[in-house]
N, C-alpha and C positions, 0 to 999 in steps of 0.2 A: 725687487726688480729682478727680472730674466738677466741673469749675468752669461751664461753660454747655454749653447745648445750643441751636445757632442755625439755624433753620431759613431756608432761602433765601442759602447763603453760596457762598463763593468764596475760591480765594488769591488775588487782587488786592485784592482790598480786606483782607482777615484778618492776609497779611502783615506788613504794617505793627502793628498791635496786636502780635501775636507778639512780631518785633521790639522793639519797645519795652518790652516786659515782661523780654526775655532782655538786651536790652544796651543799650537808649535813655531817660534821662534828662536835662534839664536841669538837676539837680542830683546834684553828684555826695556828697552826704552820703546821698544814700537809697539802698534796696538796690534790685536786681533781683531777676524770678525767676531760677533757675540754670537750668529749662529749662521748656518749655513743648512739650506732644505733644497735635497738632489733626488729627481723624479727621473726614474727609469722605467720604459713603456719598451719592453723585450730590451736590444743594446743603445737603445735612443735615450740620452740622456738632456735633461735641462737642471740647472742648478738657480739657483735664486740666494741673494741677499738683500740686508735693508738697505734701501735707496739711500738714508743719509747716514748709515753706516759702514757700506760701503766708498761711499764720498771720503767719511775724516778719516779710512786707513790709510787710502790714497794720499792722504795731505800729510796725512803723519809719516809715511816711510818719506814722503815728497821734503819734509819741512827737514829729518833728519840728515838727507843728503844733501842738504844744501847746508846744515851747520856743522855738521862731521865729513869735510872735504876725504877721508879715507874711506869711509862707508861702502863705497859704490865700489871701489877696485877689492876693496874685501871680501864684496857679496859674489861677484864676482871669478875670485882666486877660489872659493869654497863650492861654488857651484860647479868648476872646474875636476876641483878634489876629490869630491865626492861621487861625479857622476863617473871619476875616474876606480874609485874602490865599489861602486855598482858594479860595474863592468867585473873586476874582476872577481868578486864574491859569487856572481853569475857563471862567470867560465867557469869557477873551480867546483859549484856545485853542479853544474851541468858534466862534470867529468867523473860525480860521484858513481859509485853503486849504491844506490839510495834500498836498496829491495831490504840490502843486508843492514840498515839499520833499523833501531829500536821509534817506538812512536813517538817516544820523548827529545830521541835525538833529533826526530823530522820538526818536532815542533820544536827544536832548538835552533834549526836553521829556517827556519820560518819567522823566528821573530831577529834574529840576526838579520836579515833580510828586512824585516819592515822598520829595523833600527838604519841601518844604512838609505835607505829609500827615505825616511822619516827626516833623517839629517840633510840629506839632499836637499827634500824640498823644502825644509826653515827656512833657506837660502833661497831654494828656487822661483817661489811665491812672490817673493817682493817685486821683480822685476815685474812681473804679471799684472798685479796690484796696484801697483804705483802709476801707469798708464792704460791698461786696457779698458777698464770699467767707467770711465771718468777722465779719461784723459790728463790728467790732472799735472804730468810731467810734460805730456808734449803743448799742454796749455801755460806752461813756466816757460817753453822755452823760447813759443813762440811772441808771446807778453817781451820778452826782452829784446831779441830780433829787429820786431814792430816798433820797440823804441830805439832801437842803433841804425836800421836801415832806410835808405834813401824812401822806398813807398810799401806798401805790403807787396807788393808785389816782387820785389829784392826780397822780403824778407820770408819771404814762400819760398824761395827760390833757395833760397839761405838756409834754411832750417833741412830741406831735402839733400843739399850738401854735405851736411854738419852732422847727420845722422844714418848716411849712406856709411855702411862699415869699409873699410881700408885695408882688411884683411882678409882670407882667406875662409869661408865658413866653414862647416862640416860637411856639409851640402854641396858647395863649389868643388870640394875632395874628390866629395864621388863621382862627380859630374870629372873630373879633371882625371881620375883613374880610367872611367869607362871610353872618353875622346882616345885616351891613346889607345885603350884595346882597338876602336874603331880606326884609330891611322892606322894599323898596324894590316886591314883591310880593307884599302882602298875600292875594287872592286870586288864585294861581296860574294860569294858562288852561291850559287843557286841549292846546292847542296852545303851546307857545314862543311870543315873540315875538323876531323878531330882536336886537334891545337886550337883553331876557336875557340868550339866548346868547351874546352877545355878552360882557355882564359876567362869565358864567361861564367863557366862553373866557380871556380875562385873567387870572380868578383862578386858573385851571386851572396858563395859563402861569407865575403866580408862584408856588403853592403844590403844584401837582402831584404835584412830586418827592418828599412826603412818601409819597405810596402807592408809591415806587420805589425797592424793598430790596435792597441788597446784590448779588447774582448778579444783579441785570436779567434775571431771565425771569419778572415781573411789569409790568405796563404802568403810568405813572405815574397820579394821578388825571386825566381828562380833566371836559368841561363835563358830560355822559351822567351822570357820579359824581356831581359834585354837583348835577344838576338833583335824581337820587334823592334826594339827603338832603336837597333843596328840599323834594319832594312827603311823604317821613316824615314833617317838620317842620311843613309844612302839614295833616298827616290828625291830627299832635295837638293841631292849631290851638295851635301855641308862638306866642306872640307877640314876636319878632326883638328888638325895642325894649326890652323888659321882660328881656328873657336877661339882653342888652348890660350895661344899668343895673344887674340883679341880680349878675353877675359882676365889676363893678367895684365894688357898695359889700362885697363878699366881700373885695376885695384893700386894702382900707381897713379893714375889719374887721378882717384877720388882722394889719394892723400896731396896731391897739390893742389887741387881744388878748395879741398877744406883748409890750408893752408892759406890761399887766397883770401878767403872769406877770414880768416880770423885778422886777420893784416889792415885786409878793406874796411873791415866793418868795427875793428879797434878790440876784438869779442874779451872781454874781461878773462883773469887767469881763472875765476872763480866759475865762469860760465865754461870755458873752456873743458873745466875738469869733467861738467855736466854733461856737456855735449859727449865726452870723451865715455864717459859711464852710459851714455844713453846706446853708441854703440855698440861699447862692451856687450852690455844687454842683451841685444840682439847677434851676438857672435853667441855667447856661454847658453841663450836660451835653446838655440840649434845643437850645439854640443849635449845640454840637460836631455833635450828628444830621443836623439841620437841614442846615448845611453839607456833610455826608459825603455825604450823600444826593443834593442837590442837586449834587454835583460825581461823584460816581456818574453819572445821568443827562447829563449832558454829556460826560464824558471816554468813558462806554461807545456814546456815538454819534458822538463825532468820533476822537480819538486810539486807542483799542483796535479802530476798525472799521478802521483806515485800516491798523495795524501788523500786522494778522490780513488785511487785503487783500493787502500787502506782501509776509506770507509766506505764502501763499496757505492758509489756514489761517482756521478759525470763530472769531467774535469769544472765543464761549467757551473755545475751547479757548487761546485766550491767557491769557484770566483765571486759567489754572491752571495758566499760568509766573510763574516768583519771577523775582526784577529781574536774578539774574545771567543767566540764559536768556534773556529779552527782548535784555539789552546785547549776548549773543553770538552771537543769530540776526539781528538790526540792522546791526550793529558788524562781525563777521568772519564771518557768513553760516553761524554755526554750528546749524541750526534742529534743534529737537527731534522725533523720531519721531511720525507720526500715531498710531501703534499706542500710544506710551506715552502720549500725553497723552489719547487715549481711557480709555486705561485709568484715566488718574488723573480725567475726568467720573465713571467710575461709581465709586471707589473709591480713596483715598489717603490717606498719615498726611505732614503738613508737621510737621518735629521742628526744634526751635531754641531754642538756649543762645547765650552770649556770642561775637558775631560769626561762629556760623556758623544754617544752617539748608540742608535739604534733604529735597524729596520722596520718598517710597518708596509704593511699589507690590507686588506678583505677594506673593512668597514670605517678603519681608524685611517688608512690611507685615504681613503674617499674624503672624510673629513680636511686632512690636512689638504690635500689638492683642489679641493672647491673652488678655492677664489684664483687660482693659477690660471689665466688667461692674459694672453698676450693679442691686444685689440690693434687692430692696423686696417688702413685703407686697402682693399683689394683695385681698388681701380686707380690708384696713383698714378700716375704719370712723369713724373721725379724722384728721383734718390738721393739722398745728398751723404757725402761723405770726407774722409780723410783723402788727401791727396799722398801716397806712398810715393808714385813716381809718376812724374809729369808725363804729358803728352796729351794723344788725342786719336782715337778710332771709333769704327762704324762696325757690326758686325750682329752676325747670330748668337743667341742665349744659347749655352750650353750650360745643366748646371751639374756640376761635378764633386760629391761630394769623397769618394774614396776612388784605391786603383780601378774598380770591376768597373765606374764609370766612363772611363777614360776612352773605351772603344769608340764609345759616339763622337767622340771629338774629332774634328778636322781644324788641319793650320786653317788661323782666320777669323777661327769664332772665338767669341768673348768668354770666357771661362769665368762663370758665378759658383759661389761658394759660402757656406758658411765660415768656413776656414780653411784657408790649404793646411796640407800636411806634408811629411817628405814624399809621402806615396802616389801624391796628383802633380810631383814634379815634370815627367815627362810631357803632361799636358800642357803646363803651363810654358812650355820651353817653346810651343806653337799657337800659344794664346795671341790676340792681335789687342786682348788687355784682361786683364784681372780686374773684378769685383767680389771683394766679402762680405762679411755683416759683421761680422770684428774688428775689432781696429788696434791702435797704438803701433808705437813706432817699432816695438820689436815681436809683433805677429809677424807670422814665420812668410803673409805673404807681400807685405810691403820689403825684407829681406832681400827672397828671391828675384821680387820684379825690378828691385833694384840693380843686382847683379846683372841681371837678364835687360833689361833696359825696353822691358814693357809698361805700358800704362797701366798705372793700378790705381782705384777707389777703393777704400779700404772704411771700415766703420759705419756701413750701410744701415745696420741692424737687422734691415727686413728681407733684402737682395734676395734671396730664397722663394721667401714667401710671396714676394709680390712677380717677381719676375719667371719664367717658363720658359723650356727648351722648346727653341724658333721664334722667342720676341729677336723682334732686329732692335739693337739698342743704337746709340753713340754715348761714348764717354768722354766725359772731357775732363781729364784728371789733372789739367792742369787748374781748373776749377775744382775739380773734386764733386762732378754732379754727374750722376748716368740719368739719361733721358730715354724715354721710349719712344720709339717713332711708328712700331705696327707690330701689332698683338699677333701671334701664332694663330691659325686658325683651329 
């Protein structure tokens, strides 16, 4: 089965995910996948597992958290931990003078690196796992709901409650740092003023990194980014102050809301805990991004430029060596062919099961890719999906998959996606609704549309494919079905 499809990717970073799906856990009660096969066509990425083994990991992390009441707040605290010694393992080599070390030393912070990123995601995977592919958590949780609440339709209603987070994202931060730069100028000038700039320069410096995905051949946000979503903000005369305050009594609201509902609805201590884990989920999943991103941006400007100088070779074309090639072009000067690793920029399948993994290319890839077709109605007329957050609008297809698409967008229109990220937040802040092709309760875009209090369809699969910038849609997310009403011409 197509498990995602990631636009702007790379094997340095993807690697690691892989791995930890086929053989990295820090428990070892839970399953892995058996193997995992990831097709890259330039930075367009799709990955694939087995249909019904990816089913019983789901049920396996699923069956352990509901009999190890601690699990969840542990995966949790660790996902935390570590994305917090990412972080710093990144600044401190991003401060090195890497010129003046030895080859051995670079390839000793290289695998220090993919040991901390390695650790990270044993933890980070599960939440992923356990709901994206198969729903198979937010099918627990709605299964219990349906039998404590009045009709399904209390128990819809209940479950988008119980899984809205109560706290503060990583994401609401930035959003909550840049409104006071913006109160801070009410009426705009038409020229900058230096002090602006200034504050926007800083904010750029601490949050930047969200507009900087995966493969780095996207620029991170700079102050030019956000002066923009200054002056949008300002042409809708938002008032900065009034967001702020409106966005925190939402996060105060969603905790006596979900207090209601456990009251009303009698919700077990046991379910309780579940629900409570299921947001965690989606808070530490934002935080995990945050960090990767952030440590992306720094490691692809100091350690991959320096190891790609070394062997005289494109930053890129490093990114699309696995860790044993790096050790053996560093270590015993064993460097890979320019010709192969071109070939794998335009074209390559990275396959990996339990402790092994390797690239294919030319003739061997053709083979493994044969039967990789993903079959769908192009003339559908319905979508059906996950309800993230209720409501109901009418509007234009815009489909948005990174920042560079963002220009086309106008407050109003419907923002499609294979997945948001942090970098199509801006859009999404004038979306009139969100639709993805991913789903579960802590994709990063049932999250934000929740904070945001847009309509969102979430777990489409095909929204992309089927749908085109100028369909007029209507979603009705409180069903969770977008409808087409007139094709683009």
């Amino acid at each position: 089965m197509l498990a995602e499809d990631i636009p702007d990717s790379d094997i340095f970073f993807f690697q690691i995910p892989m791995s930890c799906f086929a053989s990295d856990t820090s428990y070892p009660f839970l399953r892995n996948y058996k193997k995992v096969l990831t097709h890259y066509k330039r930075y367009d990425m799709d990955f694939y597992f087995g249909q019904k083994d990816s089913f019983e990991v789901g049920e396996s992390i699923l069956a352990n958290l509901i009999s190890r009441p601690r699990l969840g707040r542990d995966i949790n605290q660790n996902i935390v931990k570590w994305s917090k010694e990412l972080i710093v393992f990144a600044k401190t080599t991003a401060k090195l003078s890497l010129k003046n070390l030895s080859n051995k030393r670079l390839w000793a912070l290289y695998e220090i690196h993919d040991r901390i990123h390695t650790k990270l995601y044993t933890y980070g995977w599960l939440p992923v796992a356990v709901d994206m592919f198969h729903s198979n958590f937010t099918k627990k949780l709605k299964s219990y709901l349906y039998s404590a609440a009045f009709d399904k339709q209390e128990a819809e209603q209940a479950f988008i409650i119980l899984t809205t987070p109560s706290a503060k994202t990583i994401v609401a931060k930035e959003r909550e740092d840049f409104l006071k730069i913006y109160d801070r100028y009410p009426e705009l000038p038409q020229k900058p003023t230096t002090a602006l700039m200034s504050a926007l320069h800083r904010h750029s410096s601490r949050w930047g990194h969200m507009g900087y995905i995966y493969a780095g051949n996207v620029k991170p946000f700079d102050e030019q980014h956000y002066l923009g979503e200054m002056r949008e903000l300002a042409k809708s005369r938002v008032d900065g102050r009034k967001l702020i305050q409106k966005e925190a009594r939402q996060i105060r609201e969603a905790k006596r809301r979900r207090a209601r509902v456990y009251k009303r609805l009698k919700i077990s201590r046991e379910y309780r805990n579940l629900f409570e884990i299921g947001t965690n989920f989606a808070i530490t999943k934002l935080f995990r991004r945050h960090a990767q991103l952030l440590d992306l941006y720094l490691m692809h400007k100091s350690l991959l430029e320096e190891i790609a100088r070394r062997l005289d070779l494109r930053r890129v074309q490093v990114q699309f060596m696995i860790k044993d090639e790096i050790k053996a072009a560093l270590v015993s000067g064993q460097i890979l062919n320019q010709k192969i690793l071109n070939e794998r920029l335009k074209e390559c399948v990275l396959y990996t099961e339990k402790n092994f993994e390797k690239v294919y290319v030319g003739s061997e890839m053709k083979q493994i890719t044969a039967g990789l077709k993903s079959l769908f109605d192009k003339n559908l007329k319905e979508l059906t999906g996950q309800t993230a957050q209720p409501g109901y609008a009418k509007g234009v297809v815009k489909i948005i998959i990174r920042a560079k698409d963002m220009k086309k967008f106008e407050k109003g229109n419907i923002l499609v996606s294979i997945a948001t990220d942090p970098d199509v937040v801006p859009a999404m802040k004038k979306a009139a609704a969100i639709v993805t092709e991913q789903g579960g309760i802590t994709s990063h875009a049932a999250i934000v549309s929740r904070e945001l209090g847009i309509p969102c369809v979430i777990g489409t699969k095909i929204a992309t494919k089927v749908l085109k910038d100028g369909d007029r849609i209507e979603v009705d997310a409180n069903k969770g079905i977008v409808r087409i009403l007139k094709r683009a011409k």
